[in-house]
C-alpha positions as a Markdown table, in Angstrom:
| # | Residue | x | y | z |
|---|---|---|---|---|
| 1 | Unk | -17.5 | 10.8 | 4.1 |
| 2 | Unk | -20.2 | 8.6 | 3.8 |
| 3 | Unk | -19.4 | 4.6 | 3.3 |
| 4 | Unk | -20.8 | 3.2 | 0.3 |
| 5 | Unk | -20.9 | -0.5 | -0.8 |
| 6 | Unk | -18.8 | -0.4 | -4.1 |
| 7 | Unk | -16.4 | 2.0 | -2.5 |
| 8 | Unk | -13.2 | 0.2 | -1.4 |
| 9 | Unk | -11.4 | 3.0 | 0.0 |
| 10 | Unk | -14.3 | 3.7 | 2.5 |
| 11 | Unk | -14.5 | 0.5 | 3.9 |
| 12 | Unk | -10.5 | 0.1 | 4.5 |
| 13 | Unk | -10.6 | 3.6 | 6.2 |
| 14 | Unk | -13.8 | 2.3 | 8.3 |
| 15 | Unk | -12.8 | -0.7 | 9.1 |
| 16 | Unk | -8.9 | 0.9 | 9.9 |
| 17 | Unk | -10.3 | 3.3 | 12.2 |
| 18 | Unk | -12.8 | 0.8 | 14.2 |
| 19 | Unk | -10.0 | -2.0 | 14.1 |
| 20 | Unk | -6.2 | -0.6 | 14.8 |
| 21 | Unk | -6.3 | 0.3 | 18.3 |
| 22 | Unk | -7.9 | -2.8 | 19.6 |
| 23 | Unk | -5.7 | -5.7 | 20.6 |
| 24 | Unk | -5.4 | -7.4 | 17.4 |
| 25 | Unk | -7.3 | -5.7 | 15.5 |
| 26 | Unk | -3.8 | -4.2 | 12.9 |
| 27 | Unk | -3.3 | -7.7 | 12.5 |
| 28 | Unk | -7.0 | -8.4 | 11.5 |
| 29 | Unk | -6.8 | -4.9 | 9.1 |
| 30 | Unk | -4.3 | -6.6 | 7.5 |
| 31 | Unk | -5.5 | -10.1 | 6.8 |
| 32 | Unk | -8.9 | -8.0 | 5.6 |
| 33 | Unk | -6.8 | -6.1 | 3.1 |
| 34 | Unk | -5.6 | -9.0 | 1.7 |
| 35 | Unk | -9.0 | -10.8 | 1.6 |
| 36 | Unk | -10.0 | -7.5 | -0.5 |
| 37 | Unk | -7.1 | -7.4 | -2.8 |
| 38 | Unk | -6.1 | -11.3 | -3.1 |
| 39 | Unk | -2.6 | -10.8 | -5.1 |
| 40 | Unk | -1.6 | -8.1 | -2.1 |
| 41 | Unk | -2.8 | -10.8 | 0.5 |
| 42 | Unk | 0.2 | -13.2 | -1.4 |
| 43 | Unk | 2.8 | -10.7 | 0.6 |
| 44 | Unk | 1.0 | -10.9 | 3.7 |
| 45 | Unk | 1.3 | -7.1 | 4.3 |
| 46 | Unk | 1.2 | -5.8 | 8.3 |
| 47 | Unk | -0.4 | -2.7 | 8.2 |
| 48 | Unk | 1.5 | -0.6 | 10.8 |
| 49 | Unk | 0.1 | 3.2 | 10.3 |
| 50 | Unk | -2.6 | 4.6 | 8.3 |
| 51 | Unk | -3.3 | 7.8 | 7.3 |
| 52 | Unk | -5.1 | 10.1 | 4.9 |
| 53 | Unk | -1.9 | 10.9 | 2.9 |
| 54 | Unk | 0.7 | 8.2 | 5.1 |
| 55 | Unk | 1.0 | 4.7 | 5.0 |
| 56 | Unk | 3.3 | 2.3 | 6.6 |
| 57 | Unk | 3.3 | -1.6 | 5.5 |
| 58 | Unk | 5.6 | -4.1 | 6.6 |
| 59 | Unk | 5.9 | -7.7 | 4.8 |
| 60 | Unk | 7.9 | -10.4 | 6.3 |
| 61 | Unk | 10.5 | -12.2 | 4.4 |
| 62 | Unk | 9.9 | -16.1 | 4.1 |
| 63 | Unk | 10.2 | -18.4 | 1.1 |
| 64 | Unk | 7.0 | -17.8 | -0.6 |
| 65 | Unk | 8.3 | -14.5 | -1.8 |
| 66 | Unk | 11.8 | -15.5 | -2.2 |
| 67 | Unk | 13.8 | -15.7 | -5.2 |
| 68 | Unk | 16.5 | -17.9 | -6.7 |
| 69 | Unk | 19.5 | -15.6 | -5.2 |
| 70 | Unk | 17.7 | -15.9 | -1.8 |
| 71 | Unk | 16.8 | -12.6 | -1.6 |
| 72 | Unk | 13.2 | -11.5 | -1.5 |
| 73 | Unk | 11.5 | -11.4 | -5.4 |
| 74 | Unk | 11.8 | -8.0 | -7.2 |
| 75 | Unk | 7.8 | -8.3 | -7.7 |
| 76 | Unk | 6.8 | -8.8 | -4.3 |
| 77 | Unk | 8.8 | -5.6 | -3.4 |
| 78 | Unk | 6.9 | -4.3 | -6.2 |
| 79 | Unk | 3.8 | -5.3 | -4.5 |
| 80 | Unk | 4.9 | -3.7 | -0.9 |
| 81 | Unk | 5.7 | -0.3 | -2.2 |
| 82 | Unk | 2.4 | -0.3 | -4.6 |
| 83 | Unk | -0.2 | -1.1 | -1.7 |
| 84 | Unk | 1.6 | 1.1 | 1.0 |
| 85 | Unk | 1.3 | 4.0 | -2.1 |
| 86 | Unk | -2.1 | 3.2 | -2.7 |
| 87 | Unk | -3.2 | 3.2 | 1.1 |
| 88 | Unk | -1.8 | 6.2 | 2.0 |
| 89 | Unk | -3.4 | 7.8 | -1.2 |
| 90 | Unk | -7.2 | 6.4 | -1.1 |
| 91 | Unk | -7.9 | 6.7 | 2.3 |
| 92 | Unk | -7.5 | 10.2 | 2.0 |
| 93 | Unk | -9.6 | 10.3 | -1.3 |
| 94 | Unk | -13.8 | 10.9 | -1.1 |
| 95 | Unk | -15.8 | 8.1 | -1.7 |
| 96 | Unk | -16.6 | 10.0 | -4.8 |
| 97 | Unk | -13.3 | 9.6 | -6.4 |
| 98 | Unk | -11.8 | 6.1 | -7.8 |
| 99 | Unk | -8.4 | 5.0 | -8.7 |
| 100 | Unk | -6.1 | 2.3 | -11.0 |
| 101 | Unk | -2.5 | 2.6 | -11.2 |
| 102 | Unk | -1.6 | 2.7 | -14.7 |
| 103 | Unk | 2.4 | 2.8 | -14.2 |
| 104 | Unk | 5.2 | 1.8 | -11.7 |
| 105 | Unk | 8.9 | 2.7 | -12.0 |
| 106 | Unk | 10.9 | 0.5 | -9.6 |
| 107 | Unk | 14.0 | 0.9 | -8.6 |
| 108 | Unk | 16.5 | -1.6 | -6.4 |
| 109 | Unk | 19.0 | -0.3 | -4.7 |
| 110 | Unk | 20.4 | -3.6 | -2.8 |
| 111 | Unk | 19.1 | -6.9 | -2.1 |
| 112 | Unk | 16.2 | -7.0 | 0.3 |
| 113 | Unk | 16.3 | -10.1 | 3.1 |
| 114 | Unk | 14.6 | -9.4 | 6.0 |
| 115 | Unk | 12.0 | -8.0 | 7.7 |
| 116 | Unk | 11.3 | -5.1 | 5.2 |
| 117 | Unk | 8.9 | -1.7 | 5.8 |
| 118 | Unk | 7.3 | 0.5 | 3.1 |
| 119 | Unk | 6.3 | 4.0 | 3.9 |
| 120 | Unk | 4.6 | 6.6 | 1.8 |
| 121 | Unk | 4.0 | 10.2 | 2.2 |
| 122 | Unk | 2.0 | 11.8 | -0.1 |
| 123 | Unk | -0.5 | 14.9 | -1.1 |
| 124 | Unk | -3.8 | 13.7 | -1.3 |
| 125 | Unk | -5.3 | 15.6 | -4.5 |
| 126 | Unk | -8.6 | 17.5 | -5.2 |
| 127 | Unk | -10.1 | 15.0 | -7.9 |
| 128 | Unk | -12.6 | 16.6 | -10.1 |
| 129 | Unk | -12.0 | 15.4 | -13.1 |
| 130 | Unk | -9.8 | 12.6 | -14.6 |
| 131 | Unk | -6.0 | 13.2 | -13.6 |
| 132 | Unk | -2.6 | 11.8 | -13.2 |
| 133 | Unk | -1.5 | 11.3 | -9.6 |
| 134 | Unk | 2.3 | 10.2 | -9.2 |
| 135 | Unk | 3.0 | 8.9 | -5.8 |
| 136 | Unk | 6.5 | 7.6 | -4.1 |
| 137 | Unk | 7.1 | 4.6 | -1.8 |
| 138 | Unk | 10.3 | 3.8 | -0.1 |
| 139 | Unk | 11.4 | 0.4 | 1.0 |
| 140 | Unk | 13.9 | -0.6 | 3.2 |
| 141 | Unk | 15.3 | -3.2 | 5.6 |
| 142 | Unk | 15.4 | -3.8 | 9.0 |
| 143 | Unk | 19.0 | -1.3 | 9.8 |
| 144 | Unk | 16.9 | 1.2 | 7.8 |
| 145 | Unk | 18.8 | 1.0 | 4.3 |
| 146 | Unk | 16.6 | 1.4 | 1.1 |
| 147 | Unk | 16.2 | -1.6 | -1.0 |
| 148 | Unk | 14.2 | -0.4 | -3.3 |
| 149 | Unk | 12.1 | 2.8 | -4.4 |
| 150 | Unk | 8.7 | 2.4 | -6.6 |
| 151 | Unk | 7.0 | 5.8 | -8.2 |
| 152 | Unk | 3.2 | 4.9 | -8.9 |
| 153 | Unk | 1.6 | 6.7 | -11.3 |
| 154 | Unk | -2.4 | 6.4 | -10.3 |
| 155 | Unk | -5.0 | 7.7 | -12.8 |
| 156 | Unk | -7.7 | 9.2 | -10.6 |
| 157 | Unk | -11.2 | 10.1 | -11.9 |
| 158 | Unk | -14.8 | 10.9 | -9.6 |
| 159 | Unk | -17.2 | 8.2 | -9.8 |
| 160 | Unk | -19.4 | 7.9 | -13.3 |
């Protein structure tokens, strides 16, 4: 799949593949991902495993995304499970195809403290014309329980 300029899902998968088996070079993924998608930077998201179709995002918990019950916020979970559903889904998606999530259902199932790690699993669709692409990300804690469980609901269209 050929790289092109305005095509965000390209250069992540380029610069994943060049960058994630060099020492250092996850961490450096990561801080580029959040240079590309400021509010996502916000969470600091560690990008652990990326796949066409899998992603695996870790955020550490520190007062920045903390709420008042000292628990971390219910919209930076949001912003976990979103990115790790939207990895997974575009770096498996030709350049020729775009993407913009047009609904998230969230669900918490406990509070999240701690080190917390997204995961996504997902079809990656045949896009020829406009569709509705739901995808699923999971969150949970360091023991392994679920906090929380987002359903993203991308609209996917090719290129104009």
């Amino acid at each position: 799949m050929p790289v092109t300029d305005n095509d965000p899902a390209s250069r992540m998968r380029l610069a994943w593949q060049r960058l994630h088996r060099v020492p250092g070079g996850r961490w450096l993924f990561s801080r580029l991902l959040g240079r590309m998608i400021p509010y996502t930077g916000s969470i600091r998201p560690d990008v652990l495993a990326l796949s066409p179709g899998f992603a695996r995002v870790r955020m550490r918990d520190r007062p920045h995304v903390r709420n008042h019950l000292r628990s971390v916020h219910a919209i930076a979970l949001t912003n976990l499970a979103e990115v790790t559903s939207g990895l997974a889904m575009m770096v498996g998606l030709p350049p020729t195809v775009r993407g913009i999530v047009i609904g998230i259902q969230m669900g918490f199932e406990k509070k999240a403290r701690g080190t917390l790690t997204a995961e996504c699993r997902c079809a990656v669709p045949e896009v020829n014309s406009p569709m509705e692409f739901l995808v699923t990300a999971v969150v949970q804690d360091a023991v392994g329980d679920t906090v929380a469980q987002a359903t993203v609901l991308w609209l996917l269209a090719p290129r104009a």
